[in-house]
C-alpha positions as CSV (number, residue, x, y, z in Angstrom):
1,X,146.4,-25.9,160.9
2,X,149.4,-24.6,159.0
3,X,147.9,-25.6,155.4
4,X,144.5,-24.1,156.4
5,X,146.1,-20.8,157.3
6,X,148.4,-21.2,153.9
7,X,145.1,-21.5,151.8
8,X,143.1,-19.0,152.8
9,X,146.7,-16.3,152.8
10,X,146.7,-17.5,148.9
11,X,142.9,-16.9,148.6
12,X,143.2,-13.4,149.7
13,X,146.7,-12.9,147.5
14,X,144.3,-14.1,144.4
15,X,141.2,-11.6,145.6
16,X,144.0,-8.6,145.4
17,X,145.3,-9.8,142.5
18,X,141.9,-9.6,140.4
19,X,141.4,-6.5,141.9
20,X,144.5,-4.8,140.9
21,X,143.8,-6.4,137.3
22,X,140.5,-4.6,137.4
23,X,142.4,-1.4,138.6
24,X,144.8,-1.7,135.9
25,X,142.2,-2.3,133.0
26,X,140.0,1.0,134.1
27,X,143.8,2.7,133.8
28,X,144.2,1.7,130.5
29,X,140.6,2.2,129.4
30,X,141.0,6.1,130.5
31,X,138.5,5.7,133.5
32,X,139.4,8.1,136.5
33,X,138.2,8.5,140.3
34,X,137.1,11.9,139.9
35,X,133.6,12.5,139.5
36,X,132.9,14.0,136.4
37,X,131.8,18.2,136.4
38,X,128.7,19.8,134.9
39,X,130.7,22.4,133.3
40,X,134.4,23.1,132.9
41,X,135.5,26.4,132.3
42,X,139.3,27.5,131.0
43,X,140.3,31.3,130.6
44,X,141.9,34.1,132.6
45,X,140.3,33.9,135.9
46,X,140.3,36.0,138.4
47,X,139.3,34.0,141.1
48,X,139.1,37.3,144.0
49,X,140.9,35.0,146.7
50,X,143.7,37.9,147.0
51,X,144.9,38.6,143.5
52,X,145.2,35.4,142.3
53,X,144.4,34.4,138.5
54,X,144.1,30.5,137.2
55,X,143.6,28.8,134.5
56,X,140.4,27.0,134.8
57,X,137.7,25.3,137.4
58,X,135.4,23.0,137.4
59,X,131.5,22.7,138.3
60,X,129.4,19.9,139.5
61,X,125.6,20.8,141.0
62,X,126.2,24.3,140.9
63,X,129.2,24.6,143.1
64,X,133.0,24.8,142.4
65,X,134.6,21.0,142.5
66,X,138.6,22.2,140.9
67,X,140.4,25.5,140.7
68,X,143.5,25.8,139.2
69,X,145.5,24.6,136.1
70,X,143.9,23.2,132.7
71,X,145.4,20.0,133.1
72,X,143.8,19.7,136.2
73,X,140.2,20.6,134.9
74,X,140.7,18.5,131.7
75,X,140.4,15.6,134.0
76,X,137.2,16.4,135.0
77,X,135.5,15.9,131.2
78,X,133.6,13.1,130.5
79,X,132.1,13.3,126.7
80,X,128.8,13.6,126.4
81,X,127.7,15.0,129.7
82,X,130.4,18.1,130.5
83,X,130.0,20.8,129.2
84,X,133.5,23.0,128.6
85,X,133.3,26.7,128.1
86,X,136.8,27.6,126.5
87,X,136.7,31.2,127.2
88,X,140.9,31.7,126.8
89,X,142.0,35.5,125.4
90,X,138.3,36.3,124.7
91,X,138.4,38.8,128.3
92,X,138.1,37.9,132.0
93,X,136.1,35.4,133.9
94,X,135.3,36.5,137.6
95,X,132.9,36.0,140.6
96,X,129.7,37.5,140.3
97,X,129.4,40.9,141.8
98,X,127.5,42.1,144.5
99,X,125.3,45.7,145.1
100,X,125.9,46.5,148.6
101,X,123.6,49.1,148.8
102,X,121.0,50.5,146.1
103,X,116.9,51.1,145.2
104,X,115.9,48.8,142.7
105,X,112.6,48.4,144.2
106,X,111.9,51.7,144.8
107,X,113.2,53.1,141.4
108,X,110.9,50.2,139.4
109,X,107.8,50.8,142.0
110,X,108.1,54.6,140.9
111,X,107.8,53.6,137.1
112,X,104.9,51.1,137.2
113,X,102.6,53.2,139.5
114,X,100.9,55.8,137.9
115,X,103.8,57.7,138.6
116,X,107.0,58.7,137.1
117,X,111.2,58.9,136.8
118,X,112.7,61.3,135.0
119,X,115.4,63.3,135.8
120,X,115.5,67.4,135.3
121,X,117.9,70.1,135.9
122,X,115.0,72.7,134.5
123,X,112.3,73.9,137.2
124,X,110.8,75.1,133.9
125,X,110.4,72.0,132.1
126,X,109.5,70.2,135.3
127,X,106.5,72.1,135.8
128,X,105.2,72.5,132.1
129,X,106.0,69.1,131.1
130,X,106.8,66.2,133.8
131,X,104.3,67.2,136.3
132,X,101.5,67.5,133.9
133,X,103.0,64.2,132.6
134,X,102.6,62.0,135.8
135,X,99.5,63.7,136.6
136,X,97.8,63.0,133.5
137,X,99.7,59.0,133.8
138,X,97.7,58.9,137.1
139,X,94.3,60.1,136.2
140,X,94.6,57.8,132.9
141,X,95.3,54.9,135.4
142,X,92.9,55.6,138.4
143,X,95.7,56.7,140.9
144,X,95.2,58.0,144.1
145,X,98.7,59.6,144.4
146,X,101.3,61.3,141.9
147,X,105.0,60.4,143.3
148,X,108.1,60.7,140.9
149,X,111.9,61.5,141.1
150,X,114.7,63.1,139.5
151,X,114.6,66.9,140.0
152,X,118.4,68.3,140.6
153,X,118.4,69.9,144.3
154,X,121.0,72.2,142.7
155,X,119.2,73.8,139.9
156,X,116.3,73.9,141.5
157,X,116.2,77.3,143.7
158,X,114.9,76.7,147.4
159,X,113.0,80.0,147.6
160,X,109.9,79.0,145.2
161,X,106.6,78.3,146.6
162,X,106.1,74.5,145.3
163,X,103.3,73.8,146.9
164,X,101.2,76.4,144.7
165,X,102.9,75.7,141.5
166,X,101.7,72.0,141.9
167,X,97.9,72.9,142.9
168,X,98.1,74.7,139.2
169,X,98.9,71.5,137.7
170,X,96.5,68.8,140.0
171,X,95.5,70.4,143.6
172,X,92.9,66.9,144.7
173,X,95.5,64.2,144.0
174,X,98.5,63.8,146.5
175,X,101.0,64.8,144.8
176,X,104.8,64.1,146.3
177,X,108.3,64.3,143.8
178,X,111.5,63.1,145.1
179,X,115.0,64.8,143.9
180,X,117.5,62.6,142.2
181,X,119.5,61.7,145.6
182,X,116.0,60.9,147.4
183,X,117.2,63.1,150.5
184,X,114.9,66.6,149.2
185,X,110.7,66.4,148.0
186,X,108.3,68.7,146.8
187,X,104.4,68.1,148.1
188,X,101.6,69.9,146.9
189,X,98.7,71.3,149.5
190,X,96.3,68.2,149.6
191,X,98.7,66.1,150.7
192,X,100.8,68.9,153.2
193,X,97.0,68.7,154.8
194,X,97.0,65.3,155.2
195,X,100.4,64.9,156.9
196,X,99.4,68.2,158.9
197,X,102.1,70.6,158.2
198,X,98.9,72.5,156.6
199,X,95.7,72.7,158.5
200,X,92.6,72.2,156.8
201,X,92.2,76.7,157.4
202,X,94.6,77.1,155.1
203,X,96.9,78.4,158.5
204,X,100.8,76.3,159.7
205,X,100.4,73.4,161.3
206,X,103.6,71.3,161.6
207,X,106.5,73.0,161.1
208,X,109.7,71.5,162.6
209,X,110.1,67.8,162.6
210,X,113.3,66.3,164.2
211,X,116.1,64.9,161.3
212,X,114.2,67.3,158.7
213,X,113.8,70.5,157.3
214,X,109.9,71.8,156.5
215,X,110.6,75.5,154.6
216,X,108.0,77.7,155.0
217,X,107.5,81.8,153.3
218,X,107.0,84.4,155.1
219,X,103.6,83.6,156.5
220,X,104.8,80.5,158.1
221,X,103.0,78.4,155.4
222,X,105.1,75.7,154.8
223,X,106.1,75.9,150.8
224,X,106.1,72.5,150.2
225,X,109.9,71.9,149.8
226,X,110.7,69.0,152.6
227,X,114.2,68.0,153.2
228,X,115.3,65.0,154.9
229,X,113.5,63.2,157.1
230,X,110.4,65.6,156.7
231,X,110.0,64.1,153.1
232,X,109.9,60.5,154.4
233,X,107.4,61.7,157.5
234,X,105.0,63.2,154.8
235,X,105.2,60.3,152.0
236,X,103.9,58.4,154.6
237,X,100.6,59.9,154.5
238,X,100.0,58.8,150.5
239,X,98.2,56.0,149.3
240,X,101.2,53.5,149.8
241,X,99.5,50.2,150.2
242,X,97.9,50.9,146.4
243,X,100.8,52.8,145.3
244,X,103.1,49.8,145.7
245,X,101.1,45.6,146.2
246,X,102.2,42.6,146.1
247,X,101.3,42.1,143.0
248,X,103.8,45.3,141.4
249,X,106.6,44.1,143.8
250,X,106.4,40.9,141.9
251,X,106.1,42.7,138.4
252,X,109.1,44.8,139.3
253,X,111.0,41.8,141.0
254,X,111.8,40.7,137.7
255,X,112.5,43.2,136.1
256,X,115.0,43.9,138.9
257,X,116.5,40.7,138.3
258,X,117.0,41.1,134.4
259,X,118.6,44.4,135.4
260,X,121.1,43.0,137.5
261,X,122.1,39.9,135.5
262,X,122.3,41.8,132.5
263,X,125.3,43.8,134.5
264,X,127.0,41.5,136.2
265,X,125.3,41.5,140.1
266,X,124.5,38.2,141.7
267,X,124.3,39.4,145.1
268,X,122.5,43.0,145.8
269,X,121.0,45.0,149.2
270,X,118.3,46.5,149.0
271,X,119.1,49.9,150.8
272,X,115.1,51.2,151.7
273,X,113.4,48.2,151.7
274,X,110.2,49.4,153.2
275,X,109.7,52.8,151.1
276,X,106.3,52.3,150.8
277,X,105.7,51.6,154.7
278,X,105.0,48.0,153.8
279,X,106.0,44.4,153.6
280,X,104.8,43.9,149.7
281,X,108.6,43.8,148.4
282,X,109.2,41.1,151.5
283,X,106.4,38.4,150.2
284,X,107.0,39.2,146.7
285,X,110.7,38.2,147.2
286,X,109.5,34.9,149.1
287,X,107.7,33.9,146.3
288,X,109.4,34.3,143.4
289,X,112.6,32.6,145.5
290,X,110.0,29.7,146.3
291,X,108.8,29.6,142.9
292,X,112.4,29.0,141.8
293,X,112.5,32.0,139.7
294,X,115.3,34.2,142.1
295,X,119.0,33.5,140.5
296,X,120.8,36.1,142.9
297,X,121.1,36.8,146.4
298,X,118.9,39.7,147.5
299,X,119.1,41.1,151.3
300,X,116.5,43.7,152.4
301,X,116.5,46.6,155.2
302,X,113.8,48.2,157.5
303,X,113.4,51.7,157.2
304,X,113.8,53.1,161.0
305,X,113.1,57.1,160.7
306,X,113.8,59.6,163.2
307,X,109.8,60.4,163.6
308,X,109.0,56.5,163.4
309,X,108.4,54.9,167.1
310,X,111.7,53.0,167.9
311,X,110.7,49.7,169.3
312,X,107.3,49.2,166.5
313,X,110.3,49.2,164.0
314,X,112.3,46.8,165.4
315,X,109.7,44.4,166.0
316,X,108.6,44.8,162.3
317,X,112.0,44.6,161.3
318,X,112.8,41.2,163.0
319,X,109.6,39.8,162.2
320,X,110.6,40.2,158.7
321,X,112.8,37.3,159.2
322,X,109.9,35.1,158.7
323,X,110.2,35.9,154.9
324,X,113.6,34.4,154.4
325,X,114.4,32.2,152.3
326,X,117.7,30.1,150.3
327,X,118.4,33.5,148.6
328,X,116.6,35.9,150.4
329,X,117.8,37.3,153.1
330,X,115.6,40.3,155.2
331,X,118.5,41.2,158.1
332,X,119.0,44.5,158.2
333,X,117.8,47.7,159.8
334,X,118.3,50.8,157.7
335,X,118.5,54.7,159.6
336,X,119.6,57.8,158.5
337,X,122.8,59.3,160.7
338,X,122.6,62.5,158.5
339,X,121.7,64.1,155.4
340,X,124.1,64.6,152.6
341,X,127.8,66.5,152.6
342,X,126.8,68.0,149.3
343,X,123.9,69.7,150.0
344,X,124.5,70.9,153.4
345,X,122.7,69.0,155.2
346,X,125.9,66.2,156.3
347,X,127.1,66.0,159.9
348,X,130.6,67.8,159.7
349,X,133.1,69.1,161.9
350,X,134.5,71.8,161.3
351,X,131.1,73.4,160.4
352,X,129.8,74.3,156.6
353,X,131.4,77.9,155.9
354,X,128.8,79.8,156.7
355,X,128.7,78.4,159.9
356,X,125.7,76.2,160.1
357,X,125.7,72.4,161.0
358,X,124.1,69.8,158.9
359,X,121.0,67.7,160.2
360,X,122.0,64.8,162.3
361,X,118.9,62.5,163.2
362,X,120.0,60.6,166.4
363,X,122.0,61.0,169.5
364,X,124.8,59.0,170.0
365,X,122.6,57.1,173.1
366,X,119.6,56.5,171.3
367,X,122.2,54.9,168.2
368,X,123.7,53.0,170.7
369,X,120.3,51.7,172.2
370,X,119.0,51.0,168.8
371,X,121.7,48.9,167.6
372,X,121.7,47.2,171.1
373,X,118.3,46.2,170.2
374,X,118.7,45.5,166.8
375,X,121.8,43.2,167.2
376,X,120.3,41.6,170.0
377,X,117.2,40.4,167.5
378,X,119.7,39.1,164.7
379,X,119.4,42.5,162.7
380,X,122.5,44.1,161.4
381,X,122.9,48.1,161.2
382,X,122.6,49.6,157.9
383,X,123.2,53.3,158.4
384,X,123.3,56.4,155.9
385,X,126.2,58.5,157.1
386,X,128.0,61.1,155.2
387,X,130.1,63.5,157.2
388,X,132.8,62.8,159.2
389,X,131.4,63.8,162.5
390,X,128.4,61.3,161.9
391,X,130.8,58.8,161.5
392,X,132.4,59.5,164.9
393,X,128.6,59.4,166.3
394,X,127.7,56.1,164.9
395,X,131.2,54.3,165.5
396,X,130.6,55.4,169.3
397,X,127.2,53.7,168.9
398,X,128.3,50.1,167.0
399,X,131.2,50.3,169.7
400,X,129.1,50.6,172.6
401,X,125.8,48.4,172.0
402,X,126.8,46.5,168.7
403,X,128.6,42.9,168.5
404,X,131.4,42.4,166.4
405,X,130.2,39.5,164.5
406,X,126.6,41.4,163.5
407,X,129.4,43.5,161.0
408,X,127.4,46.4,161.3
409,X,127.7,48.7,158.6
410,X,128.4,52.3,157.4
411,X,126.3,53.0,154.2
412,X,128.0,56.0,151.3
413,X,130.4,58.1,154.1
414,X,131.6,61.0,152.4
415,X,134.6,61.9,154.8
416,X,136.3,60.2,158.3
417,X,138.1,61.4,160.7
418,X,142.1,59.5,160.9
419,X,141.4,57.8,164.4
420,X,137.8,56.7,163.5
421,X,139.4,53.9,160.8
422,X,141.5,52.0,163.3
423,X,138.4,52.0,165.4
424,X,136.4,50.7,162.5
425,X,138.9,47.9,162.2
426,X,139.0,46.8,165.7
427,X,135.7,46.4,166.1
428,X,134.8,44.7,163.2
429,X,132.8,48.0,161.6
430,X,131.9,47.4,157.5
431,X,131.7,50.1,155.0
432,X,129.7,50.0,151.5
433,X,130.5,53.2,149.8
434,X,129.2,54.6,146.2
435,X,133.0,54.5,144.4
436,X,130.9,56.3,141.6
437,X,130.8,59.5,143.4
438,X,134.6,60.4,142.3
439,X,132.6,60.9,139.0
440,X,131.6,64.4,140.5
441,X,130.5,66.9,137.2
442,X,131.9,70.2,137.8
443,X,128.2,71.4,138.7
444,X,128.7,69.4,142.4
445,X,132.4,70.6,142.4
446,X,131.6,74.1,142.5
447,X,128.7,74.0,145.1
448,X,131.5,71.9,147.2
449,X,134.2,74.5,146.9
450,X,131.5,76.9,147.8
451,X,130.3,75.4,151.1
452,X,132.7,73.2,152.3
453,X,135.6,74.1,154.7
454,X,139.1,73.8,154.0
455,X,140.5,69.9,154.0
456,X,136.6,68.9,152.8
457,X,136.3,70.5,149.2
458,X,138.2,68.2,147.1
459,X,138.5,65.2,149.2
460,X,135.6,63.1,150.2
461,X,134.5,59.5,149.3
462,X,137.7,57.6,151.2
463,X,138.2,54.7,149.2
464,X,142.1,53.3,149.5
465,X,142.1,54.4,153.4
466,X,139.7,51.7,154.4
467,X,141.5,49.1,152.6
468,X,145.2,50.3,154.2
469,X,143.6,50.2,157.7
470,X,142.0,46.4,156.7
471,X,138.3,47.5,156.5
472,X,135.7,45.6,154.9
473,X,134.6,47.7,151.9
474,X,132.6,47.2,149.5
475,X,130.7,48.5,146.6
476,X,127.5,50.1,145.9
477,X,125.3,51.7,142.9
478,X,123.0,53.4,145.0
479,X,120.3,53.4,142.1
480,X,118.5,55.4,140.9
481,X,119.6,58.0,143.4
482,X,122.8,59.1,141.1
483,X,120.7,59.0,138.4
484,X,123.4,61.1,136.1
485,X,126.3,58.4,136.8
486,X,126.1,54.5,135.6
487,X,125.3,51.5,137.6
488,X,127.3,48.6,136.2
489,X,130.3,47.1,137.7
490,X,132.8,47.9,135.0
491,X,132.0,51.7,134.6
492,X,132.2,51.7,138.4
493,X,135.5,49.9,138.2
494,X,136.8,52.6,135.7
495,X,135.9,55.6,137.6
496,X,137.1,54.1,141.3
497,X,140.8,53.8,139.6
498,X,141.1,56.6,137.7
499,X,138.8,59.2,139.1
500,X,137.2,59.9,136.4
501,X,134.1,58.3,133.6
502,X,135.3,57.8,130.2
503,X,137.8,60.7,130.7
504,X,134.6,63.1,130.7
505,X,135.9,64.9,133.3
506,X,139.1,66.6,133.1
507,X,140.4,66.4,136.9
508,X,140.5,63.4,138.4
509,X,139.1,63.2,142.1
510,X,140.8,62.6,145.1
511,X,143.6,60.8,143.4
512,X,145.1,59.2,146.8
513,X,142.3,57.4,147.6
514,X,141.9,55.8,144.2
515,X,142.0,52.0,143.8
516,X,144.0,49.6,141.9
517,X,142.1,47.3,139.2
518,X,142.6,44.1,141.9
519,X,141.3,46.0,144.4
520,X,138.1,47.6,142.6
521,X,137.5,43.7,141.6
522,X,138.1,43.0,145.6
523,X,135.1,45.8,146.7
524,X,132.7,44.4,143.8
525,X,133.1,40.7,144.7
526,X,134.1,39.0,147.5
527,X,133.6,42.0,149.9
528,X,130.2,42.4,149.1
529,X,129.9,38.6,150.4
530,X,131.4,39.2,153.3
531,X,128.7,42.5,153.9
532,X,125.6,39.7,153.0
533,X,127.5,37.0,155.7
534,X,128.1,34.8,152.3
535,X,131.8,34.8,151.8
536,X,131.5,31.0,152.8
537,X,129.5,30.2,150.2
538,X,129.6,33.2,147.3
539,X,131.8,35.6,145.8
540,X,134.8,34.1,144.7
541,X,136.3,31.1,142.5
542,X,137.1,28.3,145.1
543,X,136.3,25.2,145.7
544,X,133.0,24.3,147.3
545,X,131.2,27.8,146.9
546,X,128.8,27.9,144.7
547,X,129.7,28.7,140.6
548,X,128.8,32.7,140.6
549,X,130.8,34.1,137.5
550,X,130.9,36.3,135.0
551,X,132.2,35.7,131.3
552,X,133.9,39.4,130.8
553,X,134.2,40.8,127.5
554,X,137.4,42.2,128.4
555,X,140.2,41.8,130.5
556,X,139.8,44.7,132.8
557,X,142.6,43.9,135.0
558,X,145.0,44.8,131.5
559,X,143.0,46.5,128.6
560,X,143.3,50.2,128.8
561,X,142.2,51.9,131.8
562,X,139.6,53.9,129.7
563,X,138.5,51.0,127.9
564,X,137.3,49.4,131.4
565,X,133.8,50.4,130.9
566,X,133.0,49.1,127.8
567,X,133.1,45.7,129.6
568,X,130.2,44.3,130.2
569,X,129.1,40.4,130.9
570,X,128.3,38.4,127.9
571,X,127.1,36.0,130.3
572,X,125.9,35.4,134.0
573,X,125.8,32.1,135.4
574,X,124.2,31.6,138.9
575,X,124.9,28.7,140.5
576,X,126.3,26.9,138.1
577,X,123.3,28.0,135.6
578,X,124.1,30.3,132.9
579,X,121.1,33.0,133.5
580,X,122.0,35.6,131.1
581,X,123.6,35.8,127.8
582,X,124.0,39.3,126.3
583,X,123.7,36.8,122.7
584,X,120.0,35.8,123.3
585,X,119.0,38.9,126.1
586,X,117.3,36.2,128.7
């Protein structure tokens, strides 16, 4: 009994044996236990988990397998299959960056529909050569409606008759021109008569609409000039369905895509994603992501107006949700709180100086009832809100009917009142905020010195506040609508820490609420991920997300703070996949 137990002890001593021998050999041989990576990357990086900066990672099927030293990475590199990017002292690499709130789809639809983009600060100009221009695009090309964008709602005087100057130019096509910002439109007489603010006489029909503004002369006629909410009521009535398919949404959808590789953005929201009271962006999303052709995130929001009927919205909205898919993400509800600070039409307190109020579009019950509902379907709030009295309104409203974990959000907010950020934090209340806007030309300056009451004039766009108070906030573009300022991350970067663009303007904005270079990085990245509900999966450099990043031509978080916008990507990998290179434009 004893022997037969001593044999088979000395079998098992000879098994281990043999296999430490094994072990040994594949020591000496240079074979390690790690898998092997895809792609190893070494370089500055800046990795946006706090302000932390390593050496190198590595990549295996698209998702981060080692962050941290080279030494560490180098052991991930098997010859022949991984791929190593050696990207030291040639600039930064970074997460990809996120859009948290812009119009991509509308700004493309509106230059591939028989229409046209164009900005103008001349009413001159516009009328002898851009309207003729879009009108003669759409006849050329069988369109049944004329819309463009870009007039300046400065320059252009609020006393003019529009509606007539259009008919002179094309009075039997629909004719409907958005300003640059999106919030003011011009509408000639056909189409006035189809939404009805014109009756077929010639005589007024409607002329109030609740959240807009119809101006009319001294006949009651309306003029044409629509502010707010009575722009969106009346481009309604257009030909939408033609004016924006399927088949454009997937034209412009990549198009869209090269536009925000080519700058850096892996994750955007789309900020309107209904503009043409349709679906058509929705399916053409699901099928280029199906097709395997989407390399960024995209989310999309509703359009809920203040003339639209509530509960049809929300049921629209939430059946969107069938469109989802891996990177497509259609969760949010978009609304309007107010119009904007700058042209008078923001939600202030105390009031503009000449004593009027701005336009707000909902009651502080119906907001809280909406995003009741909306939460309660799996919809997060999106909301445009701008003065600092709006911002009160549609706290009470997330507050009251929203849940904390929806991370309902406030969309551009030009001002906030002190108690409204620690309300913000407790409850869990996001911001995504255009950090462009403290690139305000002296034209925007003026008008804001003009109107605005003490405290408001030279402060608005809060950036560093929301960060001291622990906000969520993140960047957005808000394209095309600020058609005058840029929409890539870097020149963004420059102006949200210095106040300026390029040094173009001599006074810096709002210099308190500027933002270090860490924590413009911080807004662009992983805070946008946390907006989209992907921070467990995107937006920074760790391990197990997936490889987002950006190859940086410079090293924004030292080269001169001027020289920050000549940054740009020379390339964009998504996951793991490089899917731009500025070298070969792809």
């Amino acid at each position: 009994m004893k022997r037969a137990i001593f044999l088979r002890v000395k079998k098992m001593l000879s098994f281990m044996a043999v296999v430490c021998a094994i072990a040994g050999v594949a020591m000496l041989t240079g074979c390690n236990s790690k898998d092997s990576a895809d792609l190893v990357v070494y370089g500055k990086i800046f990795t946006a988990e706090g302000n932390k900066t390593v050496e190198a990672f590595a990549v295996k099927d698209g998702k981060y397998i080692y962050v941290g030293d080279k030494a560490g990475a180098e052991a991930y590199v098997e010859e022949g299959k991984t791929e190593v990017v050696d990207y030291t002292d040639k600039g930064l690499v970074m997460p990809g960056c996120g859009n948290g709130h812009a119009h991509y789809s509308m700004g493309y639809a509106i230059q591939s529909v028989g229409t046209i983009m164009e900005r103008s600060d001349d009413v001159d100009k516009f009328f002898k050569e851009i309207v003729p221009a879009a009108v003669k695009k759409a006849r050329d090309t069988k369109a049944t409606s004329v819309f463009g964008q870009g007039w300046n709602m400065i320059t252009f005087p609020r006393n003019i008759n529009y509606r007539q100057q259009l008919d002179a130019i094309c009075s039997d096509i629909p004719i409907y021109f958005a300003d640059e910002e999106g919030h003011k439109g011009l509408a000639n007489t056909i189409l006035l008569k189809k939404a009805g603010l014109i009756k077929e006489d010639g005589t007024a029909g409607k002329t109030e609409l609740r959240g807009g503004e119809i101006l009319v002369d001294a006949q009651g006629i309306p003029t044409g000039y629509l502010s707010e909410q009575a722009g969106t009521y009346v481009r309604s009535f257009m030909d939408n369905e033609n004016l924006f398919s399927v088949d454009i949404a997937k034209r412009n959808m990549t198009s869209i895509q090269q536009q925000l590789l080519s700058e850096g953005y892996t994750m955007y929201l789309d900020g309107y994603s209904s503009y043409f009271f349709n679906d058509s962006f929705y399916k053409a999303a699901q099928q280029m992501d199906q097709a395997g052709d989407m390399h960024f995130v995209l989310g999309t929001a509703w359009e809920l107006d203040s003339w639209m009927d509530v509960d049809n919205v929300l049921t629209k909205a939430a059946d969107a949700k069938k469109y989802e898919t891996t990177h497509f993400k259609p969760f949010w509800l978009k609304l309007f709180m107010d119009g904007t600070v700058e042209s008078g039409t923001g939600f202030i307190e105390p009031l503009y100086v000449d004593g009027h109020q701005g336009i707000p579009n909902w009651s502080e019950e119906e907001l809280t009832d909406i995003t009741r509902k909306a939460n309660g379907k799996g919809i997060t709030m999106h909301v445009h809100v701008m003065g600092n009295k709006g911002v009160t309104r549609i706290v009470n409203a997330y507050i009251k009917g929203g849940k904390k974990e929806m991370r309902n959000t406030l969309v551009h907010v030009y001002g906030v009142s002190e108690p409204d950020y620690k309300r913000m934090a407790d409850n869990n209340i996001y911001v995504t905020s255009g950090m462009l806007w403290h690139h305000a030309d002296q034209e925007i300056r003026v008008e804001l010195e003009r109107i605005l009451p003490e405290g408001m004039k030279d402060k608005g766009y809060p950036m560093k506040s929301f960060f001291d108070h622990g906000i969520n906030f993140s960047s957005h573009s808000d394209f095309p609508a600020l058609s005058g300022s840029p929409d890539d991350p870097f020149s963004i970067m420059e102006i949200v820490v210095t106040g300026l663009y390029h040094a173009e303007n001599g006074t810096p904005f709002w210099t308190e609420e500027l933002l270090t270079r860490e924590q413009a990085l911080t807004a662009l990245t992983i805070n946008v991920a946390r907006q989209m509900f992907l921070e467990n999966e995107r937006g920074s450099v760790s391990v197990g997300k997936y490889a987002d990043f950006l190859l940086v031509t410079k090293d924004v978080l030292t080269c001169p703070v001027t020289e920050i916008h000549e940054a740009k990507p020379a390339a964009t990998y998504f996951e793991g996949k490089k899917v731009y290179s500025a070298s070969s434009k792809n």
